[in-house]
C-alpha positions in Angstrom: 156.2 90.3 117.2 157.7 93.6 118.6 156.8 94.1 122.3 156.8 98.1 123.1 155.0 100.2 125.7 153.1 102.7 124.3 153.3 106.3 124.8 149.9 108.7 125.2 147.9 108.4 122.1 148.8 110.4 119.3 147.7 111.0 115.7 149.3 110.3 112.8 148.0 110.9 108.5 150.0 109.5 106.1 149.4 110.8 102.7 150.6 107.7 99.9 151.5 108.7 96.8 152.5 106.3 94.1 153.0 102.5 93.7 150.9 99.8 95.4 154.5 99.5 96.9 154.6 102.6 98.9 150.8 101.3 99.3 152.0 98.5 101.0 155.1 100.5 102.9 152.2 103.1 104.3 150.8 100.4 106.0 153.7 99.0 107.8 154.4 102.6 108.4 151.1 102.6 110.7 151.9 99.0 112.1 154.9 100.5 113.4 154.0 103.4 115.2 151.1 101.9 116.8 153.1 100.1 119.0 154.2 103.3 120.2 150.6 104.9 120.3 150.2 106.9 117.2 146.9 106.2 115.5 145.8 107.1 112.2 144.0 110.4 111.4 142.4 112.4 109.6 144.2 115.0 107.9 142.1 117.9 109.8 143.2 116.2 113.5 146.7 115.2 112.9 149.4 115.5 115.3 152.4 114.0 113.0 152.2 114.2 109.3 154.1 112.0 106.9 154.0 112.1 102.8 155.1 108.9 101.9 156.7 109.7 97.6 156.6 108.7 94.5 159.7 109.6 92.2 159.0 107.6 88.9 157.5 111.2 87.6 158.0 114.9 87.9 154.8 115.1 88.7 154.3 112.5 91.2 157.7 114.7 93.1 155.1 118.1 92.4 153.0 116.8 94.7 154.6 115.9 97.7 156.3 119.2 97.7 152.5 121.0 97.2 151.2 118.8 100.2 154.5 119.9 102.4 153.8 123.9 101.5 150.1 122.7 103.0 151.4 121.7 106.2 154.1 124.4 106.6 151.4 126.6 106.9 149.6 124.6 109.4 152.7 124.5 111.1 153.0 128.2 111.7 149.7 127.9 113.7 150.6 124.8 115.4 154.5 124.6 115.8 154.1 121.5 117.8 152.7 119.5 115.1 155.6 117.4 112.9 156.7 117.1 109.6 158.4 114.3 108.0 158.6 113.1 103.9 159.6 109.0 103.4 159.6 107.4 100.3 161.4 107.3 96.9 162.1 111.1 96.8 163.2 111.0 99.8 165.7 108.6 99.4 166.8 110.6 96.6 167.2 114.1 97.9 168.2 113.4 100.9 169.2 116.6 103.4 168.2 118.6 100.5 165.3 118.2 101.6 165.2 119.8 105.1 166.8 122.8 103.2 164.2 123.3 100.7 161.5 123.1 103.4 162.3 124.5 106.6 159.4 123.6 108.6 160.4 120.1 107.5 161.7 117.9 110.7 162.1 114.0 109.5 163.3 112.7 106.1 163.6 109.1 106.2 164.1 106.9 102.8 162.7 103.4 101.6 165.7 101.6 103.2 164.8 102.4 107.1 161.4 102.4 107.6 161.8 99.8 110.7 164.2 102.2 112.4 161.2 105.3 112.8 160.6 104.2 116.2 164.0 105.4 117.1 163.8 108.3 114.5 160.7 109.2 116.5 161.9 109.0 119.6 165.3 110.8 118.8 163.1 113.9 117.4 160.7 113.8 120.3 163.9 114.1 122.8 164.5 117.9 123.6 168.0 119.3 122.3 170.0 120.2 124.6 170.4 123.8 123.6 166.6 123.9 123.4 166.6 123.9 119.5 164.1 122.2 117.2 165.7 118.5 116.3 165.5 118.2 112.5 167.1 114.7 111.1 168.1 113.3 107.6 168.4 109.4 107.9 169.1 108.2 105.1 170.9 104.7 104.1 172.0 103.3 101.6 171.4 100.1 102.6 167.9 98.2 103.6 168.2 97.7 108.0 166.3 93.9 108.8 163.0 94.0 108.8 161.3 93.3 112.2 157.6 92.1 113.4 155.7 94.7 114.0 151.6 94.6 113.1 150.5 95.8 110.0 147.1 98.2 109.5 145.8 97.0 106.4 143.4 99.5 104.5 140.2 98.1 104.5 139.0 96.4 101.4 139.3 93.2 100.4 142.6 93.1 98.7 146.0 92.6 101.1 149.3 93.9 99.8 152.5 91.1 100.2 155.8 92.3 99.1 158.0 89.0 98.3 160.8 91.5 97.3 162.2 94.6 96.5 165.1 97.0 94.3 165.7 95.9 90.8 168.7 95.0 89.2 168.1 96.2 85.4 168.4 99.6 85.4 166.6 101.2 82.6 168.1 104.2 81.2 165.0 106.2 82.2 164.1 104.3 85.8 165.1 105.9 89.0 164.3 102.6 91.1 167.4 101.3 91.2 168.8 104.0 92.7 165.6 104.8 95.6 164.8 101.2 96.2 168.2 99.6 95.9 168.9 96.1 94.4 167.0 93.4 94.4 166.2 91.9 98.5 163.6 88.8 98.5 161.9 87.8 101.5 162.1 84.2 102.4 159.5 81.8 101.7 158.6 81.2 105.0 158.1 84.6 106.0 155.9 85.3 103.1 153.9 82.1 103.6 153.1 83.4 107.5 152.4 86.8 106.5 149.5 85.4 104.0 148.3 83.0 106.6 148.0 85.9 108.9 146.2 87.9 105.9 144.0 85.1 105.2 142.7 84.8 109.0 142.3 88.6 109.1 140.0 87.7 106.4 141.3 89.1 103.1 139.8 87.5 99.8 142.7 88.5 97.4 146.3 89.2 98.2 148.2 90.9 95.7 151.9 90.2 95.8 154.7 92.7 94.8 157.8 93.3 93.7 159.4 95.6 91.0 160.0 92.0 89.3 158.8 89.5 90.9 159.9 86.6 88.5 163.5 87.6 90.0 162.4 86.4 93.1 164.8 84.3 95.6 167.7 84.9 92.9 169.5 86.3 95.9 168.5 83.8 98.6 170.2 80.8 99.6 169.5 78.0 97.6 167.7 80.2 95.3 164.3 79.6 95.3 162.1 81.0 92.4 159.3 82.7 91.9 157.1 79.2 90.8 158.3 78.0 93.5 156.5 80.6 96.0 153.3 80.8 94.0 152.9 76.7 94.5 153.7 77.1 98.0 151.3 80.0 98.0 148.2 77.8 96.1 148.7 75.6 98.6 147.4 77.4 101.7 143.4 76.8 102.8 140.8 79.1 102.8 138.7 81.4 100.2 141.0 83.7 98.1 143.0 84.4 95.1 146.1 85.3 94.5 147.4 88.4 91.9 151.3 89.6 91.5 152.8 92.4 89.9 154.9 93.4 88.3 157.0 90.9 85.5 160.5 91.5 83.6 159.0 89.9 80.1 162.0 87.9 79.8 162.4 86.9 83.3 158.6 84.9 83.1 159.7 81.4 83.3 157.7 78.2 81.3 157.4 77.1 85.5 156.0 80.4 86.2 153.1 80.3 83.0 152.6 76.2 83.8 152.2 76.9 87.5 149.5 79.7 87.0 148.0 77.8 84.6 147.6 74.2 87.1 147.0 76.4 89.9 143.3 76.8 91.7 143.9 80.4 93.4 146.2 82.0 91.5 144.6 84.5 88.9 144.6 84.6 85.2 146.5 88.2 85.0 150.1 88.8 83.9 151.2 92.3 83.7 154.2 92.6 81.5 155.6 96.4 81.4 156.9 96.5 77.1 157.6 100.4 77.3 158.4 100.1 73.6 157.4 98.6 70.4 160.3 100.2 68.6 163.4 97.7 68.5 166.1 100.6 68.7 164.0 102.6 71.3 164.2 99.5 73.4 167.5 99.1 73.2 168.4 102.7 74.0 166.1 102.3 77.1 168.4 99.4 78.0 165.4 97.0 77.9 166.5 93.2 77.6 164.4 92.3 75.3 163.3 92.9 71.7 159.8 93.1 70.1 160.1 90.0 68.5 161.1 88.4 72.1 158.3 90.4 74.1 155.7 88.6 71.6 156.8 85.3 71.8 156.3 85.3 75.6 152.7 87.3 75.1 152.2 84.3 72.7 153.1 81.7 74.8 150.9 82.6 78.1 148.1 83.1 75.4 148.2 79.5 74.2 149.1 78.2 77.5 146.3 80.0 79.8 142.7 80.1 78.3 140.7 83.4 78.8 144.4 85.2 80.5 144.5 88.9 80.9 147.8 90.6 80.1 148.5 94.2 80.5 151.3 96.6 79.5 152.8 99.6 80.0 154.3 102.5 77.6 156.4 105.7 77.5 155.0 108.1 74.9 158.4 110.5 73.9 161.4 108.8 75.2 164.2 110.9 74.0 165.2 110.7 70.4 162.1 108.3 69.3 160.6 109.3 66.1 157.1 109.3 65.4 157.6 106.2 62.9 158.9 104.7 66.1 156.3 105.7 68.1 154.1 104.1 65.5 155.4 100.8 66.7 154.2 101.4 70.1 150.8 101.8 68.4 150.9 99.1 66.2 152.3 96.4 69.0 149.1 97.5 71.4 147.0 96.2 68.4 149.1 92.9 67.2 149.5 91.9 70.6 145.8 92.2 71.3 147.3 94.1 74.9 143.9 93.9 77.0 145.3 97.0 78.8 147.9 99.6 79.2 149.2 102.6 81.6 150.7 105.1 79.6 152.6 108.4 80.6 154.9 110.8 78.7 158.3 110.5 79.1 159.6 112.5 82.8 163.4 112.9 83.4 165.0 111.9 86.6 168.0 112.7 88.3 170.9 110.9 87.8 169.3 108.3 85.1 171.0 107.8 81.7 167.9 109.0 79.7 167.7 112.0 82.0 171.2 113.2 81.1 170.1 113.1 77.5 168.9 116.5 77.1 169.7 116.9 73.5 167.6 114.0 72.2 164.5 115.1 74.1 161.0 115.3 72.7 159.6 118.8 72.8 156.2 118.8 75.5 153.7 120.0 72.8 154.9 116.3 70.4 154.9 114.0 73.9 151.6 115.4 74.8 150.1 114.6 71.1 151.5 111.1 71.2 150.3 110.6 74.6 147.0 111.1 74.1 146.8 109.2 70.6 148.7 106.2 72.4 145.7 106.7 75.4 143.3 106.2 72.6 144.5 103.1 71.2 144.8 101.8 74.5 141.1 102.8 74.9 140.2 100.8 72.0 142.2 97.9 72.7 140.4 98.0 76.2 136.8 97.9 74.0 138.3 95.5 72.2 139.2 93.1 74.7 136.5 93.5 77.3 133.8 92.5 73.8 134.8 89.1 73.8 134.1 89.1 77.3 130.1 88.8 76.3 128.5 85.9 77.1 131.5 84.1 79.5 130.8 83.3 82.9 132.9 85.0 85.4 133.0 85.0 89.4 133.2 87.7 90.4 135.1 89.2 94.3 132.7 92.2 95.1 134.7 95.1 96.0 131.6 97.8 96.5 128.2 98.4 96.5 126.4 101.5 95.9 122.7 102.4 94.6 122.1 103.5 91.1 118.9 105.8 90.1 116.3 103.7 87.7 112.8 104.5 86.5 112.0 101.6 89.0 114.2 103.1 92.0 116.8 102.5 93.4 119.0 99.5 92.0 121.1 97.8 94.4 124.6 97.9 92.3 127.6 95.5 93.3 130.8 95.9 91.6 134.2 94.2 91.6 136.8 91.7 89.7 136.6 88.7 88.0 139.5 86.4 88.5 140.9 87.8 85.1 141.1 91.4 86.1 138.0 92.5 84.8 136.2 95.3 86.3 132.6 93.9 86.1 129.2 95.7 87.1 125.9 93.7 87.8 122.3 94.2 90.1 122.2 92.6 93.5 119.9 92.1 95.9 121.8 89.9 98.2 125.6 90.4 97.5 127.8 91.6 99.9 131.3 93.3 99.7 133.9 90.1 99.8 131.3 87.5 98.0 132.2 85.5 94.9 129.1 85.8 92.8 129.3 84.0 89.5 128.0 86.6 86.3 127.2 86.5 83.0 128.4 89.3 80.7 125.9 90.8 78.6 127.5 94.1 77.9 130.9 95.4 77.2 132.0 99.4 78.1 135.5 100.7 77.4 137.1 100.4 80.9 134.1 97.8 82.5 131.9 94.8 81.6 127.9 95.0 82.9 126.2 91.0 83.6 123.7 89.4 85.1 124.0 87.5 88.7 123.2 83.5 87.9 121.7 81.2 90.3 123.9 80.5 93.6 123.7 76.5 92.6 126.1 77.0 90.3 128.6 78.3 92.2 130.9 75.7 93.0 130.6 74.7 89.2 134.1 74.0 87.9 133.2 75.4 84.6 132.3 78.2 86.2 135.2 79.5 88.4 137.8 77.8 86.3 136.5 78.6 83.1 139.8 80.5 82.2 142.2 77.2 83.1 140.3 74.8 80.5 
């Protein structure tokens, strides 16, 4: 661990915008500076401000810029206060970035988040001609990672990135280019980060990586992804384990028939298909064709009982018909797809797809295919959560709130069942962090309603392992 001396208290907000990933980055953000006596804030009380980006969409970039204009204008009634931007745009634009926004004073990318201490500390130094310091560090490679804390947002999921950058460079995906190539963390430093999760008290931890079945391709003696989950399954105490996200063909028959033996790990593969045209595929540089992507959806199916598997889709990728987009539709319903995100098709800088201004879809046809493609996803959500009805699940509470009822109050306790299913249900005793077993009786679009069963059965096999039989 990091040994500092802090400075005077400050305070610090950190608006996230985003992946889980830049979830997960904000929080090591805050580990960071704590050792150097910035605490998190409110927006209203802040002394340093940071938007930490998102540059997968136009509109995700929109945003950050709107909440910078916000705190320009704070910054004219409080020069003292600081601005910086991290994150995927950041990394992107670079010094741009200071000249678009001059009341901007840090711009520090995905690559050197465990330098800010010395960012920090070189802004907070006066210039010598008494100027305001404004600083662009950006590099274009990842600096070591060093022990510092990490302030979790409460809950009762933990973020764990086992690696990050990708190596397959979609013709549409700016990742590559803001998060670099692929980096895995080793086994053993994942394995103490979880332990140290685990003790904090954490009932899931989610782990990440832009493709995690890729993992420990570039470590030595290349350990894989199957390889960290059993290690992972193997560690004492209450929890589950999720990941996110999978490259379809990277999922490995180790990866399915270690998910499938396993006792923590969940029931859940999400498996990005973008496409269920063949040509738009290929033109998207996707390694994989639809025959290809189904196989594998096939073989988790048969392999895992009860297994969740989610998607997700570009509506209007330049050049795709609408026959073609009527494979996307038509692949959400053979593939029986439990769930899907969806978003038009956004250029990015510098990306093969983005340079394909000719080919692209006009707004007005995107947004018609977007929201039909929403709709079948909506009924394939229906669809799926229905022959949910009648299974036991156990549930992780993740909330409880009160519900009007023409008897009251009712006590309401919501969370996950090991499968990814958002599940609803009356509680007098449950508290956020429980496993309650529940019995579906009622199936919504986007959640499942049951009925708490008697605590005797709780450490009844059938029960919480119904999925694995």
């Amino acid at each position: 661990m990091e040994k500092v001396s802090k400075k005077v208290s400050k305070k610090i907000y950190i608006e996230t915008l985003g992946c889980q990933m830049n979830k997960s980055d904000t929080e090591r953000i805050l580990g960071i500076l704590s050792h150097y006596g910035y605490m998190p804030s409110v927006e209203d009380e802040a002394d340093f401000f940071i938007v930490n980006t998102c540059s997968i969409r136009k509109l995700s970039e929109d945003k950050a810029y709107s909440k910078l204009g916000v705190w320009g204008k704070m910054k004219k009634k409080n020069p003292d206060i600081k601005i910086a931007i991290a994150g995927c745009v950041a990394q992107q634009e670079k010094e741009g970035l200071l000249k678009k926004f001059p009341y901007l004073d840090l711009v520090f990318g995905t690559h050197n988040i465990y330098e800010l201490p010395e960012l920090i500390k070189e802004l907070e130094t006066p210039a010598e001609d008494g100027s305001r310091k404004r600083i662009c560090a950006i590099r274009d490679k990842a600096v070591p990672e060093k022990d510092f804390n990490i302030i979790r947002s409460h809950g009762v999921n933990a973020w764990l990135p086992i690696m990050e950058g990708c190596n397959n460079f979609c013709t549409y995906c700016i990742v590559p280019y803001t998060r670099g190539r692929e980096r895995s963390r080793t086994i053993e430093t994942i394995l103490n980060e979880a332990k140290k999760i685990i003790k904090e008290g954490y009932k899931e931890i989610t782990l990440l990586g832009q493709n995690v079945d890729s993992y420990g391709k570039d470590l030595d003696g290349k350990p894989t992804f199957a390889k960290l989950l059993a290690e992972l399954d193997k560690l004492e105490g209450d929890f589950r384990i999720r990941f996110t996200t999978s490259y379809p063909t990277d999922i490995t028959d180790e990866v399915i028939e270690t998910v499938k033996n396993a006792d923590k790990i969940c029931e859940c593969f999400h498996i990005p298909m973008q496409s269920g045209n063949d040509r738009v595929l290929k033109a998207m540089n996707r390694r994989y064709n639809r025959a290809q992507y189904s196989e594998i959806v096939n073989k988790i199916r048969t392999q895992i009982k009860d297994v969740t598997i989610t998607s997700d889709f570009i509506a209007g990728f330049p050049s795709e018909s609408e026959e073609e987009f009527q494979d996307t539709i038509s692949a959400i319903n053979e593939l029986g797809l439990d769930y899907s995100n969806t978003a038009a098709y956004s250029p990015r800088p510098n990306t093969p797809a983005g340079k394909m201004v000719d080919k692209f879809i006009p707004n007005n046809i995107k947004k018609d295919r977007l929201a039909r493609l929403n709709n079948t996803v909506k009924a394939a959500s229906k669809k799926s959560n229905e022959a949910s009805v009648g299974k036991i699940y156990e549930i992780l509470v993740e909330k409880i709130k009160e519900e009007d009822s023409k008897n009251g109050l009712k006590r309401i306790a919501e969370g996950r069942s090991r499968n990814n299913k958002v599940v609803h249900f009356e509680s007098k005793t449950a508290k956020v962090g429980d496993f309650i077993n529940v019995k579906i009786k009622e199936a919504l679009v986007w959640c499942l309603k049951g009925d708490e069963i008697p605590t005797q059965f709780k450490k009844d096999c059938t029960v919480i392992k119904a999925a694995k039989q």
